[in-house]
C-alpha positions as CSV (number, residue, x, y, z in Angstrom):
1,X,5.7,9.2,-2.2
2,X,9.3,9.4,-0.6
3,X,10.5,9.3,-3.5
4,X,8.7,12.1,-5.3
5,X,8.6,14.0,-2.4
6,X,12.3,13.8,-1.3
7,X,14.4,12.9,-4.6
8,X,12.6,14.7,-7.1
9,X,11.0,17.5,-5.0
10,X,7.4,17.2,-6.2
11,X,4.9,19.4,-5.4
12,X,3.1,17.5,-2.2
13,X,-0.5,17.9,-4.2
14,X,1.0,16.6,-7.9
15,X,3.0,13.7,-5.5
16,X,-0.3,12.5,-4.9
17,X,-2.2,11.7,-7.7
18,X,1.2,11.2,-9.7
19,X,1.9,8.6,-6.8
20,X,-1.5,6.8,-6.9
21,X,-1.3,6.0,-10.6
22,X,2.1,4.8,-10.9
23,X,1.0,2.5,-8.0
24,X,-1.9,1.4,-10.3
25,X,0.5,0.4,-13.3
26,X,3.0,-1.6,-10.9
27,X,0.1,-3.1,-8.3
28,X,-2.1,-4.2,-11.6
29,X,0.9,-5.8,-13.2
30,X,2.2,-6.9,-9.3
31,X,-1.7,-8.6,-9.6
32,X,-1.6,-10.2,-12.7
33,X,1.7,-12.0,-12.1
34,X,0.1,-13.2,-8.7
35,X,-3.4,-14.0,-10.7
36,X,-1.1,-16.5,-12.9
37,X,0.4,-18.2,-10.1
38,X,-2.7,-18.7,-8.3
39,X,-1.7,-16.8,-5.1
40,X,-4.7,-14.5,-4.6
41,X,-7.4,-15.2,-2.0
42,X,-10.2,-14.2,-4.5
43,X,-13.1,-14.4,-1.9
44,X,-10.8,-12.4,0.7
45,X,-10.3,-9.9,-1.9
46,X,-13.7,-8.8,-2.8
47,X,-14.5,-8.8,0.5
48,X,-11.7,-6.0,1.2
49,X,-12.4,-3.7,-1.9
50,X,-15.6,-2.6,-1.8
51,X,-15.2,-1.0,2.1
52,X,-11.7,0.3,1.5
53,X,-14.0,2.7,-1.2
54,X,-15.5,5.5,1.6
55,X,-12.2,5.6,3.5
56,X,-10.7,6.2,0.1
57,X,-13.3,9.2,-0.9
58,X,-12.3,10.7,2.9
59,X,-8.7,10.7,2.4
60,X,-8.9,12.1,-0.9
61,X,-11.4,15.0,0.6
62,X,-9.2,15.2,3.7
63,X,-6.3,16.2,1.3
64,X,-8.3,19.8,0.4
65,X,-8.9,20.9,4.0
66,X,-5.4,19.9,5.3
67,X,-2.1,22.1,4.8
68,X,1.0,20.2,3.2
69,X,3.2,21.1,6.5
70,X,0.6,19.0,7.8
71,X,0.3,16.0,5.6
72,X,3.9,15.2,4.9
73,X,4.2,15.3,9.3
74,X,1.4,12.6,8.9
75,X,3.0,11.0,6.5
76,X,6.0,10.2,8.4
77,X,4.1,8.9,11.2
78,X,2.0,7.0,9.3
79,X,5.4,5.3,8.0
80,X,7.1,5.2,11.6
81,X,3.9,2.8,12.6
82,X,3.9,0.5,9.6
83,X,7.7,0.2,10.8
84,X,6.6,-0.3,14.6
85,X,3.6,-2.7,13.5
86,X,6.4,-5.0,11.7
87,X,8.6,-5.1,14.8
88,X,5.6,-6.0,17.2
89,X,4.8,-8.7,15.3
90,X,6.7,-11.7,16.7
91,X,4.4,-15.0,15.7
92,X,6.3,-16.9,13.6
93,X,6.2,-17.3,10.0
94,X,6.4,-21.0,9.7
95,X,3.2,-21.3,11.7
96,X,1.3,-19.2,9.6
97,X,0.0,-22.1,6.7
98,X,-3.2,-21.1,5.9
99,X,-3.6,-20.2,2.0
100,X,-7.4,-19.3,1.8
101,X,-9.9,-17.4,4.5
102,X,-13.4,-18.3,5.2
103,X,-15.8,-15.7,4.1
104,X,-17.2,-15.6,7.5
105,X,-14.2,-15.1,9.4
106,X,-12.6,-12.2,7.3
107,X,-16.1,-10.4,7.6
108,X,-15.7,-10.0,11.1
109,X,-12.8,-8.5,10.9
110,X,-11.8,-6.7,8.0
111,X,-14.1,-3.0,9.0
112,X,-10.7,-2.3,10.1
113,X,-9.2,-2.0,6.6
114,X,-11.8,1.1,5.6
115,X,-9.9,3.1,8.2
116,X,-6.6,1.8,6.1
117,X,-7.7,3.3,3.1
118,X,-8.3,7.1,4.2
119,X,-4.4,7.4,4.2
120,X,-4.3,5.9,0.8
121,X,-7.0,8.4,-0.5
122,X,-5.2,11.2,1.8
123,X,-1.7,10.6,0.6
124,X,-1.3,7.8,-1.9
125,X,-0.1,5.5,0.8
126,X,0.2,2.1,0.3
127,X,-1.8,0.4,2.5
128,X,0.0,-3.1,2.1
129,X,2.2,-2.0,5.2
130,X,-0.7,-2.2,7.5
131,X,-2.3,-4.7,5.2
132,X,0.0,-7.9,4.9
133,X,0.8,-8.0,9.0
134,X,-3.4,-7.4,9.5
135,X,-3.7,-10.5,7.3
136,X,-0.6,-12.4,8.9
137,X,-2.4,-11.9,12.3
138,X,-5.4,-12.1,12.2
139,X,-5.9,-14.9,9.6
140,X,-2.5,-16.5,9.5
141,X,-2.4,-16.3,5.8
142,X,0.8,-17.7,4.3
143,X,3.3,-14.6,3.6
144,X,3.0,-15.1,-0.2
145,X,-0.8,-15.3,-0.3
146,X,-0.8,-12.4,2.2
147,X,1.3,-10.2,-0.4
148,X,-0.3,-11.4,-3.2
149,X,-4.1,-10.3,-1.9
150,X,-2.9,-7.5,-0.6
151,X,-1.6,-5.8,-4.3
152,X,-4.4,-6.9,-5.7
153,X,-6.5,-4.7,-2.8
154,X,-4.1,-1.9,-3.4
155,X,-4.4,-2.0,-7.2
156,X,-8.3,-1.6,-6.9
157,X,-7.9,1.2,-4.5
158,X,-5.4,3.0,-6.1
159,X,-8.1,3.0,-9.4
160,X,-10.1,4.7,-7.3
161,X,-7.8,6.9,-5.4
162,X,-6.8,8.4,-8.7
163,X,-10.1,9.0,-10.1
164,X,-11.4,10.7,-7.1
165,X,-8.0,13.0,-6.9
166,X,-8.3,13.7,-10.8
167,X,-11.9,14.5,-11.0
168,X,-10.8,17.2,-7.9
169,X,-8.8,18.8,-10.9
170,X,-5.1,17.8,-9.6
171,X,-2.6,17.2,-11.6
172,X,-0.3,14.5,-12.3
173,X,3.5,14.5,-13.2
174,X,3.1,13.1,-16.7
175,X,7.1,13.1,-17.8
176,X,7.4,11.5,-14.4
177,X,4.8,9.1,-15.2
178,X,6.5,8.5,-18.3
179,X,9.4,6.5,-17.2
180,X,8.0,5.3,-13.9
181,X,5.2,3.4,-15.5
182,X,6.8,1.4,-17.5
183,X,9.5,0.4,-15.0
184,X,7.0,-0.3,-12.3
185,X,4.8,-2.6,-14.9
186,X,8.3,-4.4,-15.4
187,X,8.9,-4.5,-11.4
188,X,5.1,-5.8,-10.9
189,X,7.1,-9.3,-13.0
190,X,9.9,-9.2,-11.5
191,X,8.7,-8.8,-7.8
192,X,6.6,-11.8,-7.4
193,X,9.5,-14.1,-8.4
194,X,12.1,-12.5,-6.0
195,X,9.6,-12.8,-3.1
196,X,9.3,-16.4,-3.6
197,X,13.0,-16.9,-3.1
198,X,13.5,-14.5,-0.3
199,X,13.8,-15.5,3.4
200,X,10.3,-14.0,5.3
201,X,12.3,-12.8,7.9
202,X,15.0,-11.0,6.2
203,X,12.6,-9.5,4.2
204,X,10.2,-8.2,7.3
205,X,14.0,-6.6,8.9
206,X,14.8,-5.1,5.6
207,X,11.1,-3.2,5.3
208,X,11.5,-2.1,8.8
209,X,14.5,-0.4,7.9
210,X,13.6,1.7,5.1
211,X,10.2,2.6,6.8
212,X,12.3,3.7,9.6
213,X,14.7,5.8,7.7
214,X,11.6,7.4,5.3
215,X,9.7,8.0,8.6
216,X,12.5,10.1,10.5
217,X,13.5,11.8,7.2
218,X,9.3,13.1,6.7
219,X,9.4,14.0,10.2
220,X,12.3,15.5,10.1
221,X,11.7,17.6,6.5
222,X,8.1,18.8,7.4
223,X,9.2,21.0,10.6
């Protein structure tokens, strides 16, 4: 979205749905690279799919009553706290071992990530920046199984997210899609391999650091 929205000045309403499904190309490749290498928590993930589907159907309906001053404002905040949600976190990585979840435990917990999904539905937001330090936490999943369920979540929501937004009549950027679908779908390979060889901690500092930038400049750009 950022990128669309900033870079290559998209309409906000087009950024969406052109948004959602070039997340669906690169989160279903991201998923099947992950599926391979036996990363995803299987049980944890259709656990998580089926509730984000109401907060998706709000966020997509939210997106007709709300102005685009208004959404790209939200936007940046919604970014700013995925950034502030990273810093707060300060457990350490190397205690967090735990590679599957008991079904019990994760359905306690996980009503939290319907509420995630309404910003996907609402702006095509990933919701992997609330997702993977919700999973950290409160399960102590290891990072890469963390990642790894959590793009397989997205991919499944971002399905939906696009039907919903498509069968409201918007319209998606095709040229856009063009090139970015393929690129992402060759990403999706790559991505998964670099994340194995990547320090957690450099990583988390990086992410906080473009959220923070992209946050500001929404902020900024919607007054």
């Amino acid at each position: 979205m950022p990128l669309l929205l900033i870079i290559l000045d998209v309409k906000l309403e087009n950024a969406i749905v052109t948004s959602l499904l070039i997340q669906t190309a690169g989160m279903g490749s991201g998923t099947l690279a992950f599926w391979v290498k036996k990363r995803i928590d299987a049980k944890l993930l259709l656990i998580l799919l089926p509730i984000t589907i109401p907060g998706i159907a709000l966020g997509a309906y939210l997106t007709r009553i709300t102005g685009s001053v208004h959404l790209e404002l939200f936007l940046g905040v919604l970014t700013l706290s995925a950034a502030f949600i990273f810093v707060s976190t300060n457990k350490d990585y190397a205690e967090a071992q735990i590679i599957r979840v008991g079904v019990k435990n994760a359905r306690k917990s996980v009503w939290i990530v319907s509420a995630m999904a309404i910003s996907s539905g609402m702006l095509s937001v990933s919701i992997g920046e609330w997702l993977v330090p919700y999973m950290r936490n409160k399960f102590s999943l290891h990072m890469n199984v963390a990642v790894a369920t959590s793009i397989a979540t997205i991919f499944g929501t971002c399905i939906f997210g696009s039907l919903f937004h498509l069968g409201m009549g918007r319209q998606a950027e095709w040229k856009i899609l063009c090139w970015a679908v393929p690129g992402v779908i060759i990403g999706g390979q790559i991505g998964p391999r670099i994340a194995e060889r990547i320090n957690d901690r450099i990583l988390k500092e990086i992410f906080i650091f473009l959220l923070t930038l992209i946050g500001i400049h929404l902020i900024y750009n919607s007054y």
